[in-house]
N, CA, C and O of each residue as an XYZ file, in Angstrom:
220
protein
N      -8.993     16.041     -6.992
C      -8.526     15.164     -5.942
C      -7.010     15.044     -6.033
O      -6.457     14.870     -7.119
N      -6.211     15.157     -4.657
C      -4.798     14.841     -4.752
C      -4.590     13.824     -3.943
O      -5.217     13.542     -2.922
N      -3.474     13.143     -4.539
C      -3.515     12.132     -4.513
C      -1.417     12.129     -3.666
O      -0.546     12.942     -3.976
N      -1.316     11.363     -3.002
C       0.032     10.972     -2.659
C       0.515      9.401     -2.824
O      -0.136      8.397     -3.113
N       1.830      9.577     -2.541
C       2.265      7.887     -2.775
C       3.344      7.608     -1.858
O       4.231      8.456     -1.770
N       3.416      6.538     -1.146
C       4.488      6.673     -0.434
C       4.764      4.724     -0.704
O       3.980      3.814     -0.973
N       6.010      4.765     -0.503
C       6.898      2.938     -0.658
C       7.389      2.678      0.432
O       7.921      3.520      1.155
N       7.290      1.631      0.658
C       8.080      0.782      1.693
C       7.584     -0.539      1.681
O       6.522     -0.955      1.219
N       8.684     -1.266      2.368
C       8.354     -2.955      2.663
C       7.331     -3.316      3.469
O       7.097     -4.523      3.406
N       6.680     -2.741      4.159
C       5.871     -2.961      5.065
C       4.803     -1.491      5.429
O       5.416     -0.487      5.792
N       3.822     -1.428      5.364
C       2.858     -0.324      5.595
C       1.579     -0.672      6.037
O       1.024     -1.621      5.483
N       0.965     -0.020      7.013
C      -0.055      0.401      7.878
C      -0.996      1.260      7.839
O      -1.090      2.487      7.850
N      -1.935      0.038      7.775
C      -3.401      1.727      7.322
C      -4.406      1.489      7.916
O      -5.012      0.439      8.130
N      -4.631      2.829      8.269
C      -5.685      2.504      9.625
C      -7.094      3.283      8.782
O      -6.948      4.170      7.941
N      -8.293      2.789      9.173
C      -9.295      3.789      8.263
C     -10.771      2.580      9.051
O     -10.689      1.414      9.438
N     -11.923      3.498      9.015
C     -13.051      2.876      8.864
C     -13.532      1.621      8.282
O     -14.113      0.741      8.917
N     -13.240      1.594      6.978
C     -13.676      0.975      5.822
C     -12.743      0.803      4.755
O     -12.122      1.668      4.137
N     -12.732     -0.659      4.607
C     -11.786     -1.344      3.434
C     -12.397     -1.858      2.183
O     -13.460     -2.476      2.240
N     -12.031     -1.729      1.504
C     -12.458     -2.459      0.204
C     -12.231     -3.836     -0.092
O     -11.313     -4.505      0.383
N     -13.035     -4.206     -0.835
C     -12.556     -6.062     -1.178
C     -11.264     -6.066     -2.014
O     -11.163     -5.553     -3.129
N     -10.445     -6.601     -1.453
C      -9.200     -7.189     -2.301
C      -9.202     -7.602     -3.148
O      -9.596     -8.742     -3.395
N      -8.651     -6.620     -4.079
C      -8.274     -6.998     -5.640
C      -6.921     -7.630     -5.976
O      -6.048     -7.307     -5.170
N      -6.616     -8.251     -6.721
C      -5.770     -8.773     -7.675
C      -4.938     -8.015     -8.853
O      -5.201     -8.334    -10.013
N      -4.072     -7.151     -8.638
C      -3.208     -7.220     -9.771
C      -1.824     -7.063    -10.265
O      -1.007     -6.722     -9.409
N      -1.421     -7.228    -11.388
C      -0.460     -7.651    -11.725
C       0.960     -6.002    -11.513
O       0.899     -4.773    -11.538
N       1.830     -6.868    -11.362
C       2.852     -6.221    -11.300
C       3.904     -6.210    -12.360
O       3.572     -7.170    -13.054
N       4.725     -5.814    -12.771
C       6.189     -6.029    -13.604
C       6.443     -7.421    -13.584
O       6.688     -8.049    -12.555
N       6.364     -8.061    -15.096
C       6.730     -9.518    -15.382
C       5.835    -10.294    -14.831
O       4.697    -10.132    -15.272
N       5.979    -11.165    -13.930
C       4.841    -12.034    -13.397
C       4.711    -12.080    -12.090
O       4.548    -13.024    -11.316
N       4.829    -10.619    -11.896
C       4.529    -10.432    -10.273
C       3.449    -10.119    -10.110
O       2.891     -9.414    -10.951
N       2.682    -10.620     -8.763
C       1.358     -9.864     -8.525
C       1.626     -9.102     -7.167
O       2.544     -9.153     -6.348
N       0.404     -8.345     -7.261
C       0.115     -7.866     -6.262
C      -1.415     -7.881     -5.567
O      -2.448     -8.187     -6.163
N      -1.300     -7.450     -4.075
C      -3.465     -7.280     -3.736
C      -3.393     -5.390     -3.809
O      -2.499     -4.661     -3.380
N      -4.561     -5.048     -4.447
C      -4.885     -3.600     -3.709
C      -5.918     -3.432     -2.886
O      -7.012     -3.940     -3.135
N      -5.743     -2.868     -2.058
C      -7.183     -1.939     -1.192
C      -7.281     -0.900     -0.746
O      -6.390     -0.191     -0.278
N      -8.638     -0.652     -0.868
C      -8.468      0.960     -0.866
C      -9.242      1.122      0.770
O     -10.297      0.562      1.064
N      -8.433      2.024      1.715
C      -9.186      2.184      3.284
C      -9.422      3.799      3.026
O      -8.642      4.634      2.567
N     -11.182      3.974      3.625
C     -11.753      4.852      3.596
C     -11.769      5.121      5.145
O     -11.687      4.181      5.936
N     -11.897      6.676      5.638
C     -11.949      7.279      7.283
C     -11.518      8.829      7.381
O     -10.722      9.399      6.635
N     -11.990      9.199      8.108
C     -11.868     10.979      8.171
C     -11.279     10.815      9.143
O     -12.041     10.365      9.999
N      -9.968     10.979      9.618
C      -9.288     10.823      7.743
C      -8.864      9.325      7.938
O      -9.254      8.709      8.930
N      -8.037      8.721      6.958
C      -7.662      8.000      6.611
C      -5.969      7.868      6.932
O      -5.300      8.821      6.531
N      -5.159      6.633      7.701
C      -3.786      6.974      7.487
C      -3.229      6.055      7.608
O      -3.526      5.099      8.324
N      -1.983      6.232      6.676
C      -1.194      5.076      6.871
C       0.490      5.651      6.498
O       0.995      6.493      5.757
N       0.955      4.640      7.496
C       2.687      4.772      8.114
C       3.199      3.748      7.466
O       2.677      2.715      7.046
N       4.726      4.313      7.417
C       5.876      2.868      7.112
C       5.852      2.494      8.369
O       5.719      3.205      9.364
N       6.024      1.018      8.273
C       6.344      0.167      9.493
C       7.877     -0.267      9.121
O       8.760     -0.098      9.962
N       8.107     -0.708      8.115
C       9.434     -0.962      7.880
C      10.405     -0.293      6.395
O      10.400     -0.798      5.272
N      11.052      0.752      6.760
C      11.096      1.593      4.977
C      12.179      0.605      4.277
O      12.853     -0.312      4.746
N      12.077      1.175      2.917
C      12.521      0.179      1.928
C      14.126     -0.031      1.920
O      14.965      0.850      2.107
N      14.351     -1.364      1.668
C      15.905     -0.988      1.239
C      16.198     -2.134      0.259
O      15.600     -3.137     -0.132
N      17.827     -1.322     -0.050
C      18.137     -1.843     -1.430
C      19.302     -2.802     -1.424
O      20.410     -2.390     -1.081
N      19.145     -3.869     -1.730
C      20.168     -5.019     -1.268
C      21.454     -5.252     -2.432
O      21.175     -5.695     -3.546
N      22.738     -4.943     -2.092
C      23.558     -4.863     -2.623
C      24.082     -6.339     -2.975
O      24.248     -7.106     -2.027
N      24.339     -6.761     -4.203
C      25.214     -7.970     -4.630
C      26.422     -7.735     -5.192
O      27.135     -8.676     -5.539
């Protein structure tokens, strides 16, 4: 199985079938939800891509 990864602030997934929302943890005491969307095929877009905020 191959597998891809894509980042952004905001993302869209369109599919049949979702999974129950899980819980987990991120870097330090961040969390996060995962889910996994199943569909022939399956897809998902950036809605908004990432950016990096300068101080």
């Amino acid at each position: 199985m191959s597998s891809r990864k894509i980042e952004a602030e905001k993302i869209r997934c369109v599919g049949r079938k979702i999974s129950k929302p899980r819980l987990i943890h991120q870097s330090g005491r961040h969390r996060a939800i995962e889910i996994f969307v199943e569909g022939k095929p399956a897809k998902a877009e950036v809605v908004r891509v990432w950016r990096v905020l300068k101080s």
